[in-house]
PAZADREN-648037 format. One record per residue: residue number from 1; residue in three letters; chain; x, y, z of N, C-alpha, C in turn. Coordinates in Angstrom, 2 decimals. Layout:
# PAZADREN-648037
+-----+-----+----+---------+---------+---------+---------+---------+---------+---------+---------+---------+
|   i |  aa | ch |      nx |      ny |      nz |     cax |     cay |     caz |      cx |      cy |      cz |
+-----+-----+----+---------+---------+---------+---------+---------+---------+---------+---------+---------+
| NUM | ALA |  A |       X |       Y |       Z |       X |       Y |       Z |       X |       Y |       Z |
...
+-----+-----+----+---------+---------+---------+---------+---------+---------+---------+---------+---------+
This chain:
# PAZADREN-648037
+-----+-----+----+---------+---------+---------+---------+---------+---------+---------+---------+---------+
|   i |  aa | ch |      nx |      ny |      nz |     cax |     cay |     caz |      cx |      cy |      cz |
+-----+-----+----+---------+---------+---------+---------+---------+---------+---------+---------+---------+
|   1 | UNK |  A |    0.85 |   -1.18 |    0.00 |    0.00 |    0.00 |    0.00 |    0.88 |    1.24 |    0.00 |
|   2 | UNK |  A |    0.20 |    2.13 |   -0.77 |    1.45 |    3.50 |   -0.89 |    0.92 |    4.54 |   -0.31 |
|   3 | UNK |  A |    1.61 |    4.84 |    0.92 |    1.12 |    6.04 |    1.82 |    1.07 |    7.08 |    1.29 |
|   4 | UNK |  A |    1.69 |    7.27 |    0.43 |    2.20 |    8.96 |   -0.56 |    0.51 |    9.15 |   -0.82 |
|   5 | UNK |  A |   -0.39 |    8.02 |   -1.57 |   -1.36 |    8.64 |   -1.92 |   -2.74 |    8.87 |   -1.48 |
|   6 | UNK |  A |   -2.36 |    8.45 |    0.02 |   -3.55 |    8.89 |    1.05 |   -3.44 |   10.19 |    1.43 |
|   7 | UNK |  A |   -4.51 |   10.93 |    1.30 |   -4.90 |   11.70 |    1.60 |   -5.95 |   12.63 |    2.67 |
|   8 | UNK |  A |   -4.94 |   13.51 |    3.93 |   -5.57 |   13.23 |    4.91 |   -6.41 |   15.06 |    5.20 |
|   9 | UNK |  A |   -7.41 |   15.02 |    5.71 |   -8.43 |   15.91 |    5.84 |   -7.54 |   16.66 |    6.55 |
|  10 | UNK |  A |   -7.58 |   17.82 |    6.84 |   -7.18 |   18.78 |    8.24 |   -8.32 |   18.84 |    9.11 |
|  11 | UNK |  A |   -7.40 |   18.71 |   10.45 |   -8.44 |   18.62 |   12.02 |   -9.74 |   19.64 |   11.41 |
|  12 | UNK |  A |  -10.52 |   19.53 |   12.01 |  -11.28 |   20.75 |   12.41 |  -12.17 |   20.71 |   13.89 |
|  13 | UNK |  A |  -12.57 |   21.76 |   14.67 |  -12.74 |   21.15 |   16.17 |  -14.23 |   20.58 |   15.62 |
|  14 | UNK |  A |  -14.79 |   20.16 |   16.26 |  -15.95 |   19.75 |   16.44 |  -17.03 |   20.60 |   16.90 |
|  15 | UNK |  A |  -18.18 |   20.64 |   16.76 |  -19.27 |   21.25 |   16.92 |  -19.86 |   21.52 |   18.53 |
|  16 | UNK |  A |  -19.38 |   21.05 |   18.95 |  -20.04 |   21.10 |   20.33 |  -18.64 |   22.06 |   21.42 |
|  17 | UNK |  A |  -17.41 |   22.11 |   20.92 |  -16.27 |   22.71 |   20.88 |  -16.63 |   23.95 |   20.46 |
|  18 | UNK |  A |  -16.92 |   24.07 |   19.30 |  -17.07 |   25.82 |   18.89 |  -18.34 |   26.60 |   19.57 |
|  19 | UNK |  A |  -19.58 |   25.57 |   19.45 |  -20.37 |   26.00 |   20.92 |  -20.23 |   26.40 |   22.44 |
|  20 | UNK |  A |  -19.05 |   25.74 |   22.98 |  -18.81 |   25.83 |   24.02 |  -17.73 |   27.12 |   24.04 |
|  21 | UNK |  A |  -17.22 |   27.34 |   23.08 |  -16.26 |   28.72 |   22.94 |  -17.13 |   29.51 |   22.49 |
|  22 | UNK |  A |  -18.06 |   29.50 |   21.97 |  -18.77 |   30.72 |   21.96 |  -20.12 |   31.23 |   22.97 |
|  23 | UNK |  A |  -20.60 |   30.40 |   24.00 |  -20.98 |   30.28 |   24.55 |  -20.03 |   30.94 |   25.88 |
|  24 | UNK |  A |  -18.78 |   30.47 |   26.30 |  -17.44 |   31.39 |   26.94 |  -17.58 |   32.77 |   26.71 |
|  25 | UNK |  A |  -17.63 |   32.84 |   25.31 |  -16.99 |   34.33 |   24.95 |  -18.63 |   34.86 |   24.69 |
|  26 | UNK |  A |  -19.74 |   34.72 |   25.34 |  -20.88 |   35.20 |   25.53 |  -20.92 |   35.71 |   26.84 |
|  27 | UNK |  A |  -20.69 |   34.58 |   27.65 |  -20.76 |   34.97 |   28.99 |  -19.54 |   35.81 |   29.41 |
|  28 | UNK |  A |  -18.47 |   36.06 |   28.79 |  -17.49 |   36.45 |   29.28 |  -17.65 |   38.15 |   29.12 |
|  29 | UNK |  A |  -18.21 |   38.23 |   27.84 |  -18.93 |   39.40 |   27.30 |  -19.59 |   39.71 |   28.23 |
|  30 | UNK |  A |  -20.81 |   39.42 |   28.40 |  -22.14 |   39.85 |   29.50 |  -21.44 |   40.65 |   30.58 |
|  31 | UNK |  A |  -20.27 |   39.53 |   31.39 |  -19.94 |   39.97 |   32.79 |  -19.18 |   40.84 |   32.54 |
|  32 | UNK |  A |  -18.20 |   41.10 |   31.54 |  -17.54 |   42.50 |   31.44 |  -18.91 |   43.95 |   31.47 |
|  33 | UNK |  A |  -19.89 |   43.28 |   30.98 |  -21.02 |   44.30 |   30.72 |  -21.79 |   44.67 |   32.08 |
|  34 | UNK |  A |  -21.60 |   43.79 |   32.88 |  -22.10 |   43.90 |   33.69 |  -21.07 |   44.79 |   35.11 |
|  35 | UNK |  A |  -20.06 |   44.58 |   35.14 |  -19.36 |   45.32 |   35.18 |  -19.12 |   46.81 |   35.12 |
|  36 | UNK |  A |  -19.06 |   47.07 |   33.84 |  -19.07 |   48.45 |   33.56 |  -20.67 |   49.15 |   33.87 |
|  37 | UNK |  A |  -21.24 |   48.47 |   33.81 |  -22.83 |   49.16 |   34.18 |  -22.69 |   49.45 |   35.56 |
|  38 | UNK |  A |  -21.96 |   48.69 |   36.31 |  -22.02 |   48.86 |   37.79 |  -20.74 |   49.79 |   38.45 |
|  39 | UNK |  A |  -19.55 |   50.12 |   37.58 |  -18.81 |   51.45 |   37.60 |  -19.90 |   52.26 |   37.24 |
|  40 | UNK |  A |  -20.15 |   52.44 |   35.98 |  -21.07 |   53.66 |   35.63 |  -22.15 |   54.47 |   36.98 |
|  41 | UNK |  A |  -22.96 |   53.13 |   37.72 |  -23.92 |   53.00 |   38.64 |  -23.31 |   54.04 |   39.75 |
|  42 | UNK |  A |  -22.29 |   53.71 |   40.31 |  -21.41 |   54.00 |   41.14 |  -20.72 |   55.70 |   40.66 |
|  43 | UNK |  A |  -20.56 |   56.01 |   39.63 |  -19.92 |   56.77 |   39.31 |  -20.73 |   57.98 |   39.32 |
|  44 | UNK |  A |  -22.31 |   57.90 |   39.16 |  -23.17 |   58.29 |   38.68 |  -24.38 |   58.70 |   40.30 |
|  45 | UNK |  A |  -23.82 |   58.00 |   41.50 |  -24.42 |   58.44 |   42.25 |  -24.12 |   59.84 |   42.90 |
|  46 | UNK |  A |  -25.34 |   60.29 |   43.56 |  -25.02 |   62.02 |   43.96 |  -24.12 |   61.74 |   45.09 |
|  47 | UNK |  A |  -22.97 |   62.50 |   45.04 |  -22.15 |   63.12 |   46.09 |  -22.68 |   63.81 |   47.24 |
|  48 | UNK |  A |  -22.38 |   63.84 |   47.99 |  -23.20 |   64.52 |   49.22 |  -22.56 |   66.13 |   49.19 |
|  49 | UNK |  A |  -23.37 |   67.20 |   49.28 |  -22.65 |   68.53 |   49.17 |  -21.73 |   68.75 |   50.57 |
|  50 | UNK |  A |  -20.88 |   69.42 |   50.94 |  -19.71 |   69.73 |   52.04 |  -19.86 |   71.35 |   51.80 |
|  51 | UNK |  A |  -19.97 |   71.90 |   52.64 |  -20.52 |   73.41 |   53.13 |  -18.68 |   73.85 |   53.27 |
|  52 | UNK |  A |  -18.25 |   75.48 |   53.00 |  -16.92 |   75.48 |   53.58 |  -16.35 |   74.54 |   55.24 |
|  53 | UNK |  A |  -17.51 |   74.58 |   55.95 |  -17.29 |   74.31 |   57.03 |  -17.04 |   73.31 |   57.69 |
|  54 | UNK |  A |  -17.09 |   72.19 |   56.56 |  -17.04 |   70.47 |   56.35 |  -18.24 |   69.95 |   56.55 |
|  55 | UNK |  A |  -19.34 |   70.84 |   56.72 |  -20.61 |   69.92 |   57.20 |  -21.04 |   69.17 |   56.13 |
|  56 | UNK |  A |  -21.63 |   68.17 |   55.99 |  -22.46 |   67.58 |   55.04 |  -23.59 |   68.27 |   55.00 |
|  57 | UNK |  A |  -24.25 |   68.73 |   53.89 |  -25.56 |   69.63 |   53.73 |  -26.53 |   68.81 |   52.63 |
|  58 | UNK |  A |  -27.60 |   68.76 |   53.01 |  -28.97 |   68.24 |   51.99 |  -29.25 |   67.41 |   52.18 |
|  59 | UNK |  A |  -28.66 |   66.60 |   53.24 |  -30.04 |   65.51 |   53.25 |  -30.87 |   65.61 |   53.87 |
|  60 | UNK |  A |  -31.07 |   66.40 |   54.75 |  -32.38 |   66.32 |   55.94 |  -33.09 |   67.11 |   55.12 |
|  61 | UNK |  A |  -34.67 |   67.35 |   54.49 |  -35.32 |   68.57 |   54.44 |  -35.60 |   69.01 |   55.67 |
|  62 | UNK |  A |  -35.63 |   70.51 |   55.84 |  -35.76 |   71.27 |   56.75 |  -37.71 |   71.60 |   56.30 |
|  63 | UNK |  A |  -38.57 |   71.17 |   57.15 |  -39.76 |   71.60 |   57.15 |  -40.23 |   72.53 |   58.21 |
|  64 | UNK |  A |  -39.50 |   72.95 |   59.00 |  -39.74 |   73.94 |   59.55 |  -39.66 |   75.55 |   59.43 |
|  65 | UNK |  A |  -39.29 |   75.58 |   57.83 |  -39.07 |   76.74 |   57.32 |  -39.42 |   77.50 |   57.09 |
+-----+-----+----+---------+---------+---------+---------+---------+---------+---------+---------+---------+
């Protein structure tokens, strides 16, 4: 038998392989997304105002006014 004239396919991964890598790089996606939504969240909350005097000012309403 003459090996010279077999001819052999190249690998390719399998189907349930390229699912599972893209399925990775879904979730891997999301949680980076999820992530940055929750800097943003954070970034995006109100600061409390500081009077020259160091007090913290605004959160109490004053109804006695």
């Amino acid at each position: 038998m003459d090996v010279s004239t077999v001819k052999t396919q190249p690998a390719q991964p399998s189907q349930q392989a390229k699912r599972a890598d893209e399925v990775h790089q879904v979730q891997k996606r999301e949680a980076q997304e999820k992530d940055n939504n929750a800097k943003i969240a954070q970034q995006t909350q109100a600061k409390p105002v500081v009077n020259t005097q160091g007090q913290t000012t605004g959160r109490i309403l004053n109804t006695t006014a």
